[in-house]
N, C-alpha and C positions, 0 to 999 in steps of 0.2 A: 194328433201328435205333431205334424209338419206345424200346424196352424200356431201350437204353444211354441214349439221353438223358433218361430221369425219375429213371436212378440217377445219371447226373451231376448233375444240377439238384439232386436230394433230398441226395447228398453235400455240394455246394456251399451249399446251404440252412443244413445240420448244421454246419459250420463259421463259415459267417458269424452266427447266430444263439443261439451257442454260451455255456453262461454257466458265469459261474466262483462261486467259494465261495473268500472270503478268508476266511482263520483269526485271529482277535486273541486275545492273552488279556486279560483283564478283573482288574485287582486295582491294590497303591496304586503303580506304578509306572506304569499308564496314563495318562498325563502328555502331552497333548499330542497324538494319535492324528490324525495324518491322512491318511486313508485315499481314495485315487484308485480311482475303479472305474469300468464301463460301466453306462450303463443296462441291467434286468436281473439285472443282478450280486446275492452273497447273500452278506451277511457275516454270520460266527459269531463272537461273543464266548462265551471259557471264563472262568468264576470262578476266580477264585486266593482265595488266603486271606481269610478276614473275610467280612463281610457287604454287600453291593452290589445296586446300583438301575443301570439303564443306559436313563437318559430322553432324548428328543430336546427341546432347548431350544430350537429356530427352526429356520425354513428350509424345504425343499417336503416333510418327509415326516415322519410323527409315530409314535411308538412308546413305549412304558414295560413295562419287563420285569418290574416287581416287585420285591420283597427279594429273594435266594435269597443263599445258602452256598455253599463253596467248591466247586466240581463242576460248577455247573449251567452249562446254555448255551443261552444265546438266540441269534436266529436274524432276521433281517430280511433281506427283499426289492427291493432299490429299482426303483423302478416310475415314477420324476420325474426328469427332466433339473436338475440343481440343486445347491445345498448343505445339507445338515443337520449342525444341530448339535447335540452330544449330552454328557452327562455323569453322572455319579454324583452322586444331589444331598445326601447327607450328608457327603460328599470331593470337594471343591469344587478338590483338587491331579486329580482324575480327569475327565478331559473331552476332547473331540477334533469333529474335522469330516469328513464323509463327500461327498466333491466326485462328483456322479455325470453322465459325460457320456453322449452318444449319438455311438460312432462310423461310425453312418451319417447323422448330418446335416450339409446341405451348411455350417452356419454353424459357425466353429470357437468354443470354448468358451475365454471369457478370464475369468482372474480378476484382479481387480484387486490393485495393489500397494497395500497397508496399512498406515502405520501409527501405532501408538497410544500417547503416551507423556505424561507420564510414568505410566510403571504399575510401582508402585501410585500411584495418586493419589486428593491430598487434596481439590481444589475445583474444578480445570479438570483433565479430559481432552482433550487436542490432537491432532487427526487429521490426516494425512499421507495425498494418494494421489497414485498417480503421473499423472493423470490432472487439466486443467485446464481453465476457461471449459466446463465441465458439469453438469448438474443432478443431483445424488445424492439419492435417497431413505435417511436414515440414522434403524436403529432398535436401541434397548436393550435387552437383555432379562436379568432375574435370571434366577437359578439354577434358578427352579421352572418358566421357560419364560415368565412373563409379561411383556407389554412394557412395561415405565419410561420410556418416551418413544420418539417418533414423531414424525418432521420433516423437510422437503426444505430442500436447500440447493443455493445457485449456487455451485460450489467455481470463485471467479475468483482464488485466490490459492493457495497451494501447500499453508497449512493450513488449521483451523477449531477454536476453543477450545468447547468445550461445560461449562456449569456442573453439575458433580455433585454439588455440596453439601448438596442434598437428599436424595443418595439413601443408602439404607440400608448400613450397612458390608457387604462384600462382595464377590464375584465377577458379572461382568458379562460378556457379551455382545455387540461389535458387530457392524450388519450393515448393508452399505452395500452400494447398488445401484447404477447406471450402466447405463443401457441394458440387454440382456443379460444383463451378468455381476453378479455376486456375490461377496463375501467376507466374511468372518466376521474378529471378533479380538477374544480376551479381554483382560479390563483388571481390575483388583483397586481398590474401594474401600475407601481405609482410615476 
């Protein structure tokens, strides 16, 4: 009897604790990737043609694979309840976000509605969340993963216009907090 019940436990174990290996390929049509997975989880990017970087730009978990060539495959583990974001930093069209929950915690995992327009834009970027009368922690990041600003706001009204005119021509990064959740959204400065 003891014998049957450590094989069920240990099979029950094996299944709930079980991880997977998502496959992406990597090249100039990676546009946008975004990728849902469990904590645990282990995604594989493959190179396609040309030459490619595959950096994390924000978020709970950091990595950089290097240049390589068409063939090669990198390989990450996510081990942080969160969002990461990531891109190709000489093909600034190649980029995506890796949402990683925990389906054993009791708190359900929300992301917040986003959004960000006009993109491209030239002086003000305008933010949209679906969420109102709360405190957002909102931050910028270029393309090499650096942050360009860093600032809390009372979103008491449905938007929020932020002056970009400063910043560098380019691809951008946001990431806005609430409580909990997280969400990312690129914007294009021209």
């Amino acid at each position: 009897m003891k014998q049957k019940l450590l094989f069920l436990s240990l099979l029950i174990s094996s299944f709930v604790f079980s991880q997977t290996t998502h496959q992406y390929s990597w090249n100039m049509q990676s546009t946008n990737q975004t990728i849902n997975i469990e904590i645990g989880d282990t995604v594989v990017w493959t190179w396609g043609s040309g030459t490619h970087n595959l950096i994390s730009t924000g978020g709970v978990e950091t990595f950089d694979s290097g240049y390589h060539g068409q063939g090669h495959v990198f390989s990450h583990t996510f081990s942080l309840v969160g969002s990461t974001t990531f891109t190709c930093s000489p093909h600034a069209s190649m980029y995506g976000v890796v949402n990683v929950t925990d389906p054993l915690s009791v708190d359900e995992y929300n992301i917040i509605q986003l959004d960000v327009y006009p993109n491209p834009a030239i002086d003000i970027v305008n933010i949209k969340l679906n969420t109102v009368n709360e405190d957002a922690d909102l931050e910028i990041y270029n393309m090499l993963g650096k942050v360009v600003m860093k600032k809390s706001y009372d979103f008491n009204a449905e938007s929020l216009s932020i002056d970009i005119s400063e910043f560098a021509t380019g691809v951008y990064i946001l990431k806005v907090s609430i409580s909990e959740s997280t969400s990312y959204k690129r914007f294009i400065k021209k």
